[in-house]
PDB file with SEQRES, HELIX, SHEET and CRYST1 records, atoms N, CA, C and O in Angstrom:
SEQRES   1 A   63  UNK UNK UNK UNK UNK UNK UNK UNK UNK UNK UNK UNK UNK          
SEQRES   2 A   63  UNK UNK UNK UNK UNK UNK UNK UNK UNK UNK UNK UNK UNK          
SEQRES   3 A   63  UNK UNK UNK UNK UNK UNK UNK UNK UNK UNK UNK UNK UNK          
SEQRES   4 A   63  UNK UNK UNK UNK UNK UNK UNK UNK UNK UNK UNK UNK UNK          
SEQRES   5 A   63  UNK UNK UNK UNK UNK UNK UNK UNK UNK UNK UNK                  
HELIX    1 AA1 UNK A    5  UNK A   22  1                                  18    
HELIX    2 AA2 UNK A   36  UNK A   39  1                                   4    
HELIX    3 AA3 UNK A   41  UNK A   60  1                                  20    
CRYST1    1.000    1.000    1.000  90.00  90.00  90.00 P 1           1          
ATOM      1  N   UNK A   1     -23.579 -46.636  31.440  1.00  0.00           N  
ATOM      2  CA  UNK A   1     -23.143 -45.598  30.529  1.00  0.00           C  
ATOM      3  C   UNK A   1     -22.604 -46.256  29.254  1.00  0.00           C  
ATOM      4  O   UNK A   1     -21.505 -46.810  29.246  1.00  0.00           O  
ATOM      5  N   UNK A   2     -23.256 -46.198  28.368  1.00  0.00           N  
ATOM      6  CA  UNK A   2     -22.640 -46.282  26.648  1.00  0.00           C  
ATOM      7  C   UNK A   2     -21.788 -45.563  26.372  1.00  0.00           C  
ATOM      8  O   UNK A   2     -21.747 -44.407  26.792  1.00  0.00           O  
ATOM      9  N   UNK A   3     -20.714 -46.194  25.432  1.00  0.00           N  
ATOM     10  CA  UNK A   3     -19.488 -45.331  24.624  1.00  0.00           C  
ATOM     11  C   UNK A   3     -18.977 -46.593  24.380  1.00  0.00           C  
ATOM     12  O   UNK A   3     -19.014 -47.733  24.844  1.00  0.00           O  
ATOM     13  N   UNK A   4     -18.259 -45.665  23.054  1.00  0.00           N  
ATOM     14  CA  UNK A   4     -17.543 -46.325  22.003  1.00  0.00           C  
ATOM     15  C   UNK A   4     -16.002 -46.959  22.771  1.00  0.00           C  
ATOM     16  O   UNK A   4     -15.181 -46.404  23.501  1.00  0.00           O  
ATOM     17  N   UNK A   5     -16.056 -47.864  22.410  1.00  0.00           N  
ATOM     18  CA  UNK A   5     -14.581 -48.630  23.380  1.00  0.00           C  
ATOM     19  C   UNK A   5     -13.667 -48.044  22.547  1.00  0.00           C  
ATOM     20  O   UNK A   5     -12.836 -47.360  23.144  1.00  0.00           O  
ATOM     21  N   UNK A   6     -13.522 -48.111  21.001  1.00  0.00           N  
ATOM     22  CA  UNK A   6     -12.531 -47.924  20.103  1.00  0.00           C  
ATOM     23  C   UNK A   6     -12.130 -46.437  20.720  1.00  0.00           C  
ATOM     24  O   UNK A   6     -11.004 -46.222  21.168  1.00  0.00           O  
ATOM     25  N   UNK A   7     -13.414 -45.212  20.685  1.00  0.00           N  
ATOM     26  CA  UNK A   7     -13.446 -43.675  20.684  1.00  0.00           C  
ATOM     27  C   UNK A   7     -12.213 -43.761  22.056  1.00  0.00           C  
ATOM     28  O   UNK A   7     -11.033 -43.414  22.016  1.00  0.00           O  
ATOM     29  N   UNK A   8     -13.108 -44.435  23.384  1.00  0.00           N  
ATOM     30  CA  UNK A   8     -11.919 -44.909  24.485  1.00  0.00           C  
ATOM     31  C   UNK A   8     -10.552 -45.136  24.221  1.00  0.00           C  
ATOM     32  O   UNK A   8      -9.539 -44.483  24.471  1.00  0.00           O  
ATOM     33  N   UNK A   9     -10.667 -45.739  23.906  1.00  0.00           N  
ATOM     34  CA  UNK A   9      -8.977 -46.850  23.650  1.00  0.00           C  
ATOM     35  C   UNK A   9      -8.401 -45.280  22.861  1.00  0.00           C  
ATOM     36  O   UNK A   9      -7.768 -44.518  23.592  1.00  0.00           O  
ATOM     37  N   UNK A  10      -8.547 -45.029  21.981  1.00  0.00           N  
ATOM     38  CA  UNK A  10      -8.271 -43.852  21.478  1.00  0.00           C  
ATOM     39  C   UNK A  10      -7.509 -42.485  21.802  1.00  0.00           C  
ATOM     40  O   UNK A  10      -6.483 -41.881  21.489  1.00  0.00           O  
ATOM     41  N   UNK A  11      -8.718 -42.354  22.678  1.00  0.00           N  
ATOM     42  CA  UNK A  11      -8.224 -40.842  23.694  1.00  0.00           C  
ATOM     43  C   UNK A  11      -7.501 -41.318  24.851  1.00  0.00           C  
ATOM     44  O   UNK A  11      -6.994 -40.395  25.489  1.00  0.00           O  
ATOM     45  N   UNK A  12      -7.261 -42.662  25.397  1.00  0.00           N  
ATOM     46  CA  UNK A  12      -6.360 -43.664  26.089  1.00  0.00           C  
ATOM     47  C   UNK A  12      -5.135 -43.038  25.753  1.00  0.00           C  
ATOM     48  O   UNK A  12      -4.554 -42.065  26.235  1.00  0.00           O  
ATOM     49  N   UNK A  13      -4.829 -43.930  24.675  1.00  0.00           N  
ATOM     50  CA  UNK A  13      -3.405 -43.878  24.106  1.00  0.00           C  
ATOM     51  C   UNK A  13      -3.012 -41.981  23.447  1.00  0.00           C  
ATOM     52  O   UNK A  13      -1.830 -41.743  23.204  1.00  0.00           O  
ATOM     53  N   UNK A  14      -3.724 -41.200  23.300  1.00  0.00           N  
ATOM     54  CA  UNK A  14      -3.595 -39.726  23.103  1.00  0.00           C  
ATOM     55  C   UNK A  14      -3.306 -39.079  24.737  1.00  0.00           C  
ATOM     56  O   UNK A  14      -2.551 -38.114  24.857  1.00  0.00           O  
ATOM     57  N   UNK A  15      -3.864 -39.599  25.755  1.00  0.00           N  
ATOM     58  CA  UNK A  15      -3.896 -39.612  26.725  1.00  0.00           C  
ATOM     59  C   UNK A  15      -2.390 -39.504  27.327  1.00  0.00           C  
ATOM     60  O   UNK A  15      -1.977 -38.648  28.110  1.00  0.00           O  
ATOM     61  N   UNK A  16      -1.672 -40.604  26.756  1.00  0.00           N  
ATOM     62  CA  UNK A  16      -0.502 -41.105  27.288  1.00  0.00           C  
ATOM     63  C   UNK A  16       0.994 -40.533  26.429  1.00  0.00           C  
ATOM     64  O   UNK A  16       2.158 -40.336  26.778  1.00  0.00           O  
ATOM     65  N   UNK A  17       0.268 -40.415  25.216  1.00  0.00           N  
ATOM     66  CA  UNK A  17       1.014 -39.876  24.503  1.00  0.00           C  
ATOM     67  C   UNK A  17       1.800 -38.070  24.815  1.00  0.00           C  
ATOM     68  O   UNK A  17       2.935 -37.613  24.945  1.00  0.00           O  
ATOM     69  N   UNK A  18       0.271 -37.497  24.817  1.00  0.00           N  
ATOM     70  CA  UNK A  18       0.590 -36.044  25.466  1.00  0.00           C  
ATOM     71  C   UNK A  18       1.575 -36.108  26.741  1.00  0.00           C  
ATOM     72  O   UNK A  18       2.651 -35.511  26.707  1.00  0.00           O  
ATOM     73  N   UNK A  19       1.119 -36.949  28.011  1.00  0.00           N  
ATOM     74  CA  UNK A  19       2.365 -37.176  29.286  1.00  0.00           C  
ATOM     75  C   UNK A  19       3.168 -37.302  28.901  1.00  0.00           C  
ATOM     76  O   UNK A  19       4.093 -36.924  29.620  1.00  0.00           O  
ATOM     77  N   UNK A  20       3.551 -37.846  27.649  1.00  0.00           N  
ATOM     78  CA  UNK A  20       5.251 -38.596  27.391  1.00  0.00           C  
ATOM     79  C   UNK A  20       5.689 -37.104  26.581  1.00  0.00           C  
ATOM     80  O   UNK A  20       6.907 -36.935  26.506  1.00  0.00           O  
ATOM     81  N   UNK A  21       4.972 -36.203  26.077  1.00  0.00           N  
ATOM     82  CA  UNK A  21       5.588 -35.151  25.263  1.00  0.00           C  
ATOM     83  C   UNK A  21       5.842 -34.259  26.597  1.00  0.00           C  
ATOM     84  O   UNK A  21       6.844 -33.551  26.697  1.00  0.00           O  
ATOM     85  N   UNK A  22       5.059 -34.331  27.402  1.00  0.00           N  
ATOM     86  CA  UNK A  22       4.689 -33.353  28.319  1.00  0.00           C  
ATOM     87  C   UNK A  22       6.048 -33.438  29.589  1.00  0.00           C  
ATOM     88  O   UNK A  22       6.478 -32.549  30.325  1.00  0.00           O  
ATOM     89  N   UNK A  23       6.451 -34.874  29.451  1.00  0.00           N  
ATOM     90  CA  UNK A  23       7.569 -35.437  30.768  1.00  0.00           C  
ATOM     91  C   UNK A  23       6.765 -35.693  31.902  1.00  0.00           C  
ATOM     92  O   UNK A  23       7.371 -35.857  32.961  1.00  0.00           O  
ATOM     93  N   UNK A  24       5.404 -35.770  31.911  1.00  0.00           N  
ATOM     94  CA  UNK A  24       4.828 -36.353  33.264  1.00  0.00           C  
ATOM     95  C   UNK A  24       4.989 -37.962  32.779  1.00  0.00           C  
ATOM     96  O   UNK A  24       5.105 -38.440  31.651  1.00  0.00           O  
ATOM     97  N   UNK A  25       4.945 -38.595  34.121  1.00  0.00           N  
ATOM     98  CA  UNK A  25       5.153 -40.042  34.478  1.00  0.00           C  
ATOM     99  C   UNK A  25       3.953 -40.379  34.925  1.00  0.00           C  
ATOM    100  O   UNK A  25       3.610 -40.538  36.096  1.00  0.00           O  
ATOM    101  N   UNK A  26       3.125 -40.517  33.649  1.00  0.00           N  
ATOM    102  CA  UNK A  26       1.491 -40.873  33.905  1.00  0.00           C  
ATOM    103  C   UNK A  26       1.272 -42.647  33.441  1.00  0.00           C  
ATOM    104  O   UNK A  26       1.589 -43.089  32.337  1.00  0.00           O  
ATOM    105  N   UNK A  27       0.773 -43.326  34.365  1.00  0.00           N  
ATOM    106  CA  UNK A  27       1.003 -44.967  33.912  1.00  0.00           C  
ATOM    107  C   UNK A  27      -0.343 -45.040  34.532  1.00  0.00           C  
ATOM    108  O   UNK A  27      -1.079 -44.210  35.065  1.00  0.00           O  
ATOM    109  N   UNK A  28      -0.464 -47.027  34.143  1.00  0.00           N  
ATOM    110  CA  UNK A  28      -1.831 -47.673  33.833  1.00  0.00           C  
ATOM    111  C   UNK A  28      -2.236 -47.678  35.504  1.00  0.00           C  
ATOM    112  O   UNK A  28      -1.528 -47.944  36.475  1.00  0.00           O  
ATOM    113  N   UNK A  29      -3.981 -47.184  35.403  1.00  0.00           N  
ATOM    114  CA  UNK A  29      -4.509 -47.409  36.769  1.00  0.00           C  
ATOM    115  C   UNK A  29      -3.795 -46.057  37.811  1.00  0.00           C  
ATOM    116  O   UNK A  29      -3.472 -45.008  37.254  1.00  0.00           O  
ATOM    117  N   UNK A  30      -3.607 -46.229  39.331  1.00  0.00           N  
ATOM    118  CA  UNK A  30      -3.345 -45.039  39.828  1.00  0.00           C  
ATOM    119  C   UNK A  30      -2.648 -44.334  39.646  1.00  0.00           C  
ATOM    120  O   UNK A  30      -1.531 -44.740  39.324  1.00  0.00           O  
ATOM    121  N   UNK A  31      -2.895 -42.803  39.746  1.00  0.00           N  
ATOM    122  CA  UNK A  31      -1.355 -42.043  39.268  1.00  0.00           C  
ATOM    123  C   UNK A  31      -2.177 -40.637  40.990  1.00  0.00           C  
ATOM    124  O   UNK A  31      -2.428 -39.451  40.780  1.00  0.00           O  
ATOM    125  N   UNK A  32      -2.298 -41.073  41.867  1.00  0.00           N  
ATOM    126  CA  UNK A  32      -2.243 -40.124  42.924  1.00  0.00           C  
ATOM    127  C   UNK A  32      -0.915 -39.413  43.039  1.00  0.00           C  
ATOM    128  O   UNK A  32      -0.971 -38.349  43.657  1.00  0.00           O  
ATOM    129  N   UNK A  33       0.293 -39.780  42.567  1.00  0.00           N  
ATOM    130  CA  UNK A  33       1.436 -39.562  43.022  1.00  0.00           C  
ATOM    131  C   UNK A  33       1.754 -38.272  41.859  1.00  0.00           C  
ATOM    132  O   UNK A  33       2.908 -37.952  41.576  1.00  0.00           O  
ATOM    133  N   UNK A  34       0.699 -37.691  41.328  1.00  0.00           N  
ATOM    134  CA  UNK A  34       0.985 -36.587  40.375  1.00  0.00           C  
ATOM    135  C   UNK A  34       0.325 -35.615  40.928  1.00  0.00           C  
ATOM    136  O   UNK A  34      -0.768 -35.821  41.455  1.00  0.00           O  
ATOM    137  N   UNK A  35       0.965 -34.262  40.886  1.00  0.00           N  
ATOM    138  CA  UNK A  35       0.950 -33.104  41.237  1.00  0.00           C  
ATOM    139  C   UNK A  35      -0.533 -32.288  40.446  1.00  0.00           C  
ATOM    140  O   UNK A  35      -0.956 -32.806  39.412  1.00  0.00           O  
ATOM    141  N   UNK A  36      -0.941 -31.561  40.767  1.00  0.00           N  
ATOM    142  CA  UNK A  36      -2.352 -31.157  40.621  1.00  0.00           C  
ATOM    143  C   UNK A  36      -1.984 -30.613  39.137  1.00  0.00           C  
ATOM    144  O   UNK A  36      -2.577 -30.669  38.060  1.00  0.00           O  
ATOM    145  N   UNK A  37      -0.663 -30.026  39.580  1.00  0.00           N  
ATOM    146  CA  UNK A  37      -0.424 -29.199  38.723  1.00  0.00           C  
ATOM    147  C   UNK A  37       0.273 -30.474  37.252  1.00  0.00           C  
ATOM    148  O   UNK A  37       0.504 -29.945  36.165  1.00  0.00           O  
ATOM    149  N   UNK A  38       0.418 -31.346  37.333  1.00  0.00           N  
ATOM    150  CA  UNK A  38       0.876 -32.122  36.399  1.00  0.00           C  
ATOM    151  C   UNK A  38      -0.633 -32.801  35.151  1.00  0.00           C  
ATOM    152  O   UNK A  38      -0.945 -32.627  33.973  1.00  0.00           O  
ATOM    153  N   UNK A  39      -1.149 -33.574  36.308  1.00  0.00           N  
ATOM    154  CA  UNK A  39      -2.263 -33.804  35.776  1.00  0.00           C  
ATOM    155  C   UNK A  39      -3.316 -32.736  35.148  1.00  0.00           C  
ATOM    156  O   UNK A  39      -4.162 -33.121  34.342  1.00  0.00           O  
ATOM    157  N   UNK A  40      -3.221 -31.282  35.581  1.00  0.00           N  
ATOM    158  CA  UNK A  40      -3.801 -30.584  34.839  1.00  0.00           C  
ATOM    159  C   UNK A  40      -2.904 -30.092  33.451  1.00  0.00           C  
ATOM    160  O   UNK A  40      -3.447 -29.377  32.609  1.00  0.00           O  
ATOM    161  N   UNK A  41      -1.645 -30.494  33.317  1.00  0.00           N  
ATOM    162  CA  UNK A  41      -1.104 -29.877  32.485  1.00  0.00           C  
ATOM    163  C   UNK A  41      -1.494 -30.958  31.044  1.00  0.00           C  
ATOM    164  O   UNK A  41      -1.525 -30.761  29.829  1.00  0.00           O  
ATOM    165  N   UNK A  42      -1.734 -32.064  31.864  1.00  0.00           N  
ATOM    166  CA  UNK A  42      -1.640 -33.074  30.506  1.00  0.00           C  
ATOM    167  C   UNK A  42      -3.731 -32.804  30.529  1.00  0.00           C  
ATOM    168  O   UNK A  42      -4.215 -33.304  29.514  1.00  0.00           O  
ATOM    169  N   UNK A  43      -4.279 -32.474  31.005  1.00  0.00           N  
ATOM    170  CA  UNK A  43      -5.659 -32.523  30.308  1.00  0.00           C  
ATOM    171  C   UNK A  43      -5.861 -31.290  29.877  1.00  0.00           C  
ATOM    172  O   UNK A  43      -6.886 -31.164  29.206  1.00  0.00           O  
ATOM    173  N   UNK A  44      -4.974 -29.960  30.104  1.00  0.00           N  
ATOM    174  CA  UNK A  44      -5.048 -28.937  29.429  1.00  0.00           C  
ATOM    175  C   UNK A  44      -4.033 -28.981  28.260  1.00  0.00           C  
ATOM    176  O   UNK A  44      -4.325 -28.131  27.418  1.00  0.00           O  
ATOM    177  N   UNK A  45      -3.240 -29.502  28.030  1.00  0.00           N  
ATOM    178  CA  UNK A  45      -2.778 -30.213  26.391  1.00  0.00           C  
ATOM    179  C   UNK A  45      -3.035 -30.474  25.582  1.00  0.00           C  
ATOM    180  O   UNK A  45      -2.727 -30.019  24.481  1.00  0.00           O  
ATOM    181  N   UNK A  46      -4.192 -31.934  26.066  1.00  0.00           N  
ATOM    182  CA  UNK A  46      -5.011 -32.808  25.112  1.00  0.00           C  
ATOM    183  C   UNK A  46      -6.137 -31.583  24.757  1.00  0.00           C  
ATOM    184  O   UNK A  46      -6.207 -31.287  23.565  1.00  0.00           O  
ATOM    185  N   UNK A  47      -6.848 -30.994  25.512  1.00  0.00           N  
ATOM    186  CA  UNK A  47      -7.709 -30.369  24.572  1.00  0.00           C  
ATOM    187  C   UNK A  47      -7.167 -28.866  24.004  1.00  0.00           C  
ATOM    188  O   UNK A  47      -7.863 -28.389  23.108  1.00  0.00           O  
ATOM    189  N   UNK A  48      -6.382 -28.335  24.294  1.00  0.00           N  
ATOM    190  CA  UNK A  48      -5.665 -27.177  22.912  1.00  0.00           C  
ATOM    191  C   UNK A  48      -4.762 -27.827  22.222  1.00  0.00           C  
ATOM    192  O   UNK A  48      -3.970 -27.047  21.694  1.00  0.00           O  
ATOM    193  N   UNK A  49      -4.459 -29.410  21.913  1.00  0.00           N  
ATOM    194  CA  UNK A  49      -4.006 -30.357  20.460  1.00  0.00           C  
ATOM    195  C   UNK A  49      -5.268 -30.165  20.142  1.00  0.00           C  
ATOM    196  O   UNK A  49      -5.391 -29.312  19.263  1.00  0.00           O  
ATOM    197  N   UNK A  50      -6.648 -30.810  20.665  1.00  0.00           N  
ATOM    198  CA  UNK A  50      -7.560 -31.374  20.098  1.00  0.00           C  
ATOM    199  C   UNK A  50      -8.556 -30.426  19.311  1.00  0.00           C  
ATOM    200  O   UNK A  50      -9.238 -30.793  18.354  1.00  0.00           O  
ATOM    201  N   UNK A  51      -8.536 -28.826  19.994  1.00  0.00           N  
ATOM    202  CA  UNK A  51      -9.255 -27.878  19.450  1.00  0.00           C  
ATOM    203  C   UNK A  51      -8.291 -27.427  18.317  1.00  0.00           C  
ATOM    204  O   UNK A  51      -8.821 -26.853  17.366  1.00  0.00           O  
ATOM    205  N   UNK A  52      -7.188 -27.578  18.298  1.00  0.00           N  
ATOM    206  CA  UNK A  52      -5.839 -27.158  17.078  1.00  0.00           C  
ATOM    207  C   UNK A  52      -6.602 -28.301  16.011  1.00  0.00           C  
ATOM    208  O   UNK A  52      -7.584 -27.981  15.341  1.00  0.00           O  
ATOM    209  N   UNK A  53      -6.299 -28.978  15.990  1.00  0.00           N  
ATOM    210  CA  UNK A  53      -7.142 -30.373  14.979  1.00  0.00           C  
ATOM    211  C   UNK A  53      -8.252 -30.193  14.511  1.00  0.00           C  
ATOM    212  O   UNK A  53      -8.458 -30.330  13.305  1.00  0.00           O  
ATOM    213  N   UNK A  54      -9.476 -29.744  15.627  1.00  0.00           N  
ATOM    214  CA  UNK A  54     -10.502 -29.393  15.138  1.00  0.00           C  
ATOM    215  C   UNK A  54     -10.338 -28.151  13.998  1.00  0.00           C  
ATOM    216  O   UNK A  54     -10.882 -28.272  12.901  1.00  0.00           O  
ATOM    217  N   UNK A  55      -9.676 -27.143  14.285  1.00  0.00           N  
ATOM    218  CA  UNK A  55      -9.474 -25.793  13.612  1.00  0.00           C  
ATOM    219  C   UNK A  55      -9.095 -26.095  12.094  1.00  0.00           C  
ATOM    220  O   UNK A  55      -9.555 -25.669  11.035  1.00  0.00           O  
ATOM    221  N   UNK A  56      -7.799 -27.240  12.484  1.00  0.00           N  
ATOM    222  CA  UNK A  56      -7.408 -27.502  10.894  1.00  0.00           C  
ATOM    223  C   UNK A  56      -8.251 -28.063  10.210  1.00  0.00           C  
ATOM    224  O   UNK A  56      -8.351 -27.667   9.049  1.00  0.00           O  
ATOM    225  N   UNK A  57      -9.047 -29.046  10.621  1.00  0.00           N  
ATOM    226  CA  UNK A  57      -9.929 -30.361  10.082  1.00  0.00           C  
ATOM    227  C   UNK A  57     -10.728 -28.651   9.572  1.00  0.00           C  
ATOM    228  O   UNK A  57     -10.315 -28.135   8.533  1.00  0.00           O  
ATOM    229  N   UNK A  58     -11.775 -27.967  10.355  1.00  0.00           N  
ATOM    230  CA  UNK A  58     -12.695 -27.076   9.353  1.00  0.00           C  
ATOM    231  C   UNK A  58     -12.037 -26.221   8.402  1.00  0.00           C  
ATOM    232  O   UNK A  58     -12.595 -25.824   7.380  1.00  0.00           O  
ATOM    233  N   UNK A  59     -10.377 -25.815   8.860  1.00  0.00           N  
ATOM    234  CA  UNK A  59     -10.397 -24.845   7.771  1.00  0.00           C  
ATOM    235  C   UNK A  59     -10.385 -25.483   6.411  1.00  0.00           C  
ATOM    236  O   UNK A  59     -10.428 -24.678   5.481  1.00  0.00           O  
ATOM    237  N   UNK A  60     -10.320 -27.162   5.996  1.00  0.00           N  
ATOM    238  CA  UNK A  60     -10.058 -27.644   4.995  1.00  0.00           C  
ATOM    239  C   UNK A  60      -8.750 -28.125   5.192  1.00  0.00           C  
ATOM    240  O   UNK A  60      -8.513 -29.007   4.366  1.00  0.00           O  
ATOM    241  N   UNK A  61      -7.834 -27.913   5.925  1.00  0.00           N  
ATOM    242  CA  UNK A  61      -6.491 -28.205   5.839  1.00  0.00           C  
ATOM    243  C   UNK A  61      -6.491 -29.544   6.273  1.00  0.00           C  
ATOM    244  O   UNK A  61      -7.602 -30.073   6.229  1.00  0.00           O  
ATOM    245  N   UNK A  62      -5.279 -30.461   6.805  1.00  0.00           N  
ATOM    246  CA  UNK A  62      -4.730 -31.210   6.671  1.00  0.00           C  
ATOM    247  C   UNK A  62      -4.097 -31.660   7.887  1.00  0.00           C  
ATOM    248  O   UNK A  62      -3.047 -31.035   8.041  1.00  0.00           O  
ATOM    249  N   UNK A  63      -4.343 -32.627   8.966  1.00  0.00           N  
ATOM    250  CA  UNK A  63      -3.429 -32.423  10.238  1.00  0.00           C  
ATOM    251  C   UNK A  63      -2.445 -33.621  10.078  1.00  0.00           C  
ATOM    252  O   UNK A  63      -1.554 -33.803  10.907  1.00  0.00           O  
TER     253      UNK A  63                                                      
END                                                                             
């Protein structure tokens, strides 16, 4: 499978960032020890930031 390492590394660290806004205790390699409900909270985050961004980026605005 091809992909961009940088695009990776990227959504990595956005990744980690959202947990730390979020108060989940998401770290490098396994995180079984998170609640269904945790781990869905931080990948339902990242993408309503990421569709918010998208929205601004077309209306012309500024994020």
């Amino acid at each position: 499978m091809a992909y961009n390492k940088q695009a990776q590394e990227a959504l990595n660290k956005f990744k980690y960032e959202v947990a730390t806004e979020l108060g989940v205790n998401l770290k490098q390699g396994y995180n079984g020890d998170l609640t269904s409900a945790q781990a869905g909270s931080v990948g339902g985050e990242m993408v309503k930031q990421m569709i918010a961004r998208q929205e601004q980026s077309m209306s012309g605005g500024s994020y």
